[in-house]
C-alpha positions in Angstrom: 0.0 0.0 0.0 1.0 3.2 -0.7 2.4 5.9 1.9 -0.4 8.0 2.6 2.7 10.7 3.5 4.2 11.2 -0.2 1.1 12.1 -1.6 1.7 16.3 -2.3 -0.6 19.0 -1.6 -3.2 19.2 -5.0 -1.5 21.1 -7.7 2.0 20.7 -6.1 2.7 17.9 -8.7 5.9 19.4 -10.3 9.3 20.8 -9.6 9.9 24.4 -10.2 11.1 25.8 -13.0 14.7 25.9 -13.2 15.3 24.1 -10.0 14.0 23.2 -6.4 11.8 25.9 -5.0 13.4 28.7 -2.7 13.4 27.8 0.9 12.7 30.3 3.4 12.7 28.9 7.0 11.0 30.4 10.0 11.5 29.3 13.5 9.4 30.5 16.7 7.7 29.7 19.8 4.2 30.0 20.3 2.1 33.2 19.9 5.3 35.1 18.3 3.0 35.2 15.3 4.9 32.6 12.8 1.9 31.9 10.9 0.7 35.3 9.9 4.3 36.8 9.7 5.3 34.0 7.4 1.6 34.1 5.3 2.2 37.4 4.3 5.7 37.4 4.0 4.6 33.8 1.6 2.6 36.9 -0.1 4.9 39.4 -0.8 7.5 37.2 -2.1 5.2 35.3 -4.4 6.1 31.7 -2.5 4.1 29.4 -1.0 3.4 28.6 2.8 3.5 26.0 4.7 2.5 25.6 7.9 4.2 22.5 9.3 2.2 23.0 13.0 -0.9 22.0 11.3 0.6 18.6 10.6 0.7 17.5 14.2 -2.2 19.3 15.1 -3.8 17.2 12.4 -2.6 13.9 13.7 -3.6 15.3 17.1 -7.2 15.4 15.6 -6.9 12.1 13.9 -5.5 10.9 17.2 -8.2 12.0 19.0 -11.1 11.0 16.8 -9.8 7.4 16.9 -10.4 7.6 21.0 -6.3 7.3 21.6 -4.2 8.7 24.3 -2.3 11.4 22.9 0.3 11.1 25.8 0.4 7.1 24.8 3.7 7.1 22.3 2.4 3.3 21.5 -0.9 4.7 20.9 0.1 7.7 18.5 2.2 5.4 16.6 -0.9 3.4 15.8 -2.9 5.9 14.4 -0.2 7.4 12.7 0.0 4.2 10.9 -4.0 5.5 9.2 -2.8 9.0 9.1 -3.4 10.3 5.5 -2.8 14.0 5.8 -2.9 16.2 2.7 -2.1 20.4 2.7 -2.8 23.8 0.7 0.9 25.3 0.1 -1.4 28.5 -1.6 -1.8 31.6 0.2 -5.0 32.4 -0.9 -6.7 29.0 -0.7 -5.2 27.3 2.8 -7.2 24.3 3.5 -5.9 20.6 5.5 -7.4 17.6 5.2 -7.2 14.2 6.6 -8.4 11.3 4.5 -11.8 13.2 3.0 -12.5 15.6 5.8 -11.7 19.1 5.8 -10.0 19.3 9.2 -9.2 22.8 8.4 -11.0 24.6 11.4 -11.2 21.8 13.8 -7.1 21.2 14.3 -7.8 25.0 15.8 -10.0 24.1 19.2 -8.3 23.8 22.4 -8.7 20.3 22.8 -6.7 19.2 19.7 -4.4 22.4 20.5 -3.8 20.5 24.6 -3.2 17.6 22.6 -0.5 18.5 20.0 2.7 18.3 22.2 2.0 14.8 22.7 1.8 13.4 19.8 5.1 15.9 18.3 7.3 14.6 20.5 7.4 11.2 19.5 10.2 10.8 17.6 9.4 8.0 14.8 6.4 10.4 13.7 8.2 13.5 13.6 10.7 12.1 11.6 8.2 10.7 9.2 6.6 14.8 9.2 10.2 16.0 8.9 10.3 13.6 5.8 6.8 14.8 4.1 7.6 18.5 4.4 10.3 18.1 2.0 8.4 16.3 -0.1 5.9 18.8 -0.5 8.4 21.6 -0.8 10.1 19.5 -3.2 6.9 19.1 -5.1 6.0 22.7 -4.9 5.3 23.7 -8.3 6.9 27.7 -6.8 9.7 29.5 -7.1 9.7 29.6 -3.3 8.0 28.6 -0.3 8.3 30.0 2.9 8.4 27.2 5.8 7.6 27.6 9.4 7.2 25.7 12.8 9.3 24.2 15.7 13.0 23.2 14.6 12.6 24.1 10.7 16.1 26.1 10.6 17.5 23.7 12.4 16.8 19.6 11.8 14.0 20.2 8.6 15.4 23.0 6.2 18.8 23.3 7.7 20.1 24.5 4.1 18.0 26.9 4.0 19.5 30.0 2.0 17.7 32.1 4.4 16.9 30.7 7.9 15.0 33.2 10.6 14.2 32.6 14.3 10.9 34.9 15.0 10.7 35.7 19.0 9.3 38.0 21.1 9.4 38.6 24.7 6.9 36.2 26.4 4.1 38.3 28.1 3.9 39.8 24.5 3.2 36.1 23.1 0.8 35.7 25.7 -1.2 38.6 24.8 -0.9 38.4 21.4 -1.9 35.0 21.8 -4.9 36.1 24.2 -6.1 38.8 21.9 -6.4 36.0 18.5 -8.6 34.1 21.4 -10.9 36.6 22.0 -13.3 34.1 23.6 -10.5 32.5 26.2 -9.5 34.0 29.5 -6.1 35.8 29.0 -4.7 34.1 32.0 -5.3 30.7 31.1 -4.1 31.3 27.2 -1.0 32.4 28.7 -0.7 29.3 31.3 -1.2 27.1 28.2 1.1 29.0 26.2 3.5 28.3 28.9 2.7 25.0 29.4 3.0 24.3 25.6 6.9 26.3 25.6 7.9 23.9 28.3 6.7 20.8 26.7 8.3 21.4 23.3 10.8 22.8 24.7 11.8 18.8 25.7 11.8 18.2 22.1 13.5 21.0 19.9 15.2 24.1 21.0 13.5 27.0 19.1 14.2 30.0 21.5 18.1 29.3 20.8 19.3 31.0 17.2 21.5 28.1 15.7 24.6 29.2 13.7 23.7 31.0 10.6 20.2 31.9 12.2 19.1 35.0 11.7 16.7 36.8 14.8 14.0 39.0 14.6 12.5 39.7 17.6 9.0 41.1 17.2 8.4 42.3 20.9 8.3 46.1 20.2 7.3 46.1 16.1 3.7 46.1 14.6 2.7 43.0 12.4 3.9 45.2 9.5 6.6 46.2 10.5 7.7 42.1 11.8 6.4 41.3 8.4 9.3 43.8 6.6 11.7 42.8 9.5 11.6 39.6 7.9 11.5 41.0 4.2 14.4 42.5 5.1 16.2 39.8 6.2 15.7 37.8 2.9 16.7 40.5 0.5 20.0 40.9 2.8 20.4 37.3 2.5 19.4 36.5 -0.6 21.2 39.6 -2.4 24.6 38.5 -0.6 24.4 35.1 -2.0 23.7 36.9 -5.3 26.7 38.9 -4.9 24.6 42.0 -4.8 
């Protein structure tokens, strides 16, 4: 039987011309704004996104809908074994799916969100994820696609021609983080926010700039002005390794 894992997003069927696409690598923790930074960043540049957090909040979902204990390794690897994920890479058209269900929305509520850590830190499955992401960006039919999520400068994309950690000061994640939640009390989205650092922080280091790493900390900038931090920082990079 086939992998359920190779299969591309639809319409990412095709390398780009000229070459593999462009990869530009985003790093954060939680709430320092990752996805919409790196959306619109996607945007300007004309690339692709992808969002590699929704992967294990999918399998969290998945996970969860099969009745398994998330914090049960054994248990997540026998789900994962089912797991037949598929993912937008467009900008204007996101969607995720698992087998025929649009799981779009529902990998967003709290539950799968209290659920995610435990199935990302079992190793064999993100190795597995580490594995599909390049697939897809492989398969990426773009001249680019900007990538980001937990360890992606690091142990996914560490080639990267441009590689960014995304921070910001954590009472400024919290609120930021309280203020997309409009519905949740502040205190408790920053407890989980917590709770979520100090969980993944078992599994991949993504406070820590590695060598090469560029930083742009977003605790005293505007969205737009985060989003040209990090405009900034590919033009630099790119135009150096262009020899401009």
């Amino acid at each position: 039987m086939t992998d359920p894992l190779t299969k591309p997003a639809v319409g990412s069927t095709a390398s780009a011309p000229g070459g593999a696409p462009v990869v530009v690598a985003i790093d954060g923790p939680a709430g320092s704004g990752k996805s919409s930074v790196s959306k619109a960043t996607a945007e300007r540049l004309g690339y692709g996104f992808l969002d590699t957090g929704a992967a294990y909040r999918a399998l969290a979902w998945h996970a969860l809908a099969h009745g398994a204990d998330t914090s049960d390794a054994t248990a997540v690897l026998e789900v994962f074994g089912d797991f037949d994920y598929a993912i937008s890479l467009d900008t204007r058209d996101r969607w995720v799916r698992v087998g025929e269900v649009d799981v779009t929305a529902a990998i967003r509520e709290p539950r799968v969100t209290d659920a995610v850590s435990g199935v990302a830190r079992v190793a064999p499955v993100r190795h597995a994820v580490n594995e599909l992401f390049r697939r897809l960006v492989a398969s990426a039919n773009l001249p680019g696609v900007v990538v980001e999520g937990r360890d992606i400068t690091t142990v996914v994309f560490p080639d990267a021609p441009v590689r960014i950690l995304l921070t910001a000061a954590p009472e400024v994640r919290a609120a930021r983080r309280s203020a997309e939640l409009t519905d949740h009390d502040a205190a408790k989205v920053a407890a989980a926010l917590h709770r979520r650092d100090a969980a993944d922080s078992t599994v991949v280091d993504f406070l820590t700039a590695a060598p090469g790493v560029q930083v742009v900390d977003s605790t005293h900038l505007d969205f737009e002005q985060t989003v040209d931090a990090v405009l900034s920082v590919v033009d630099n990079t790119m135009g150096a390794r262009d020899g401009r």
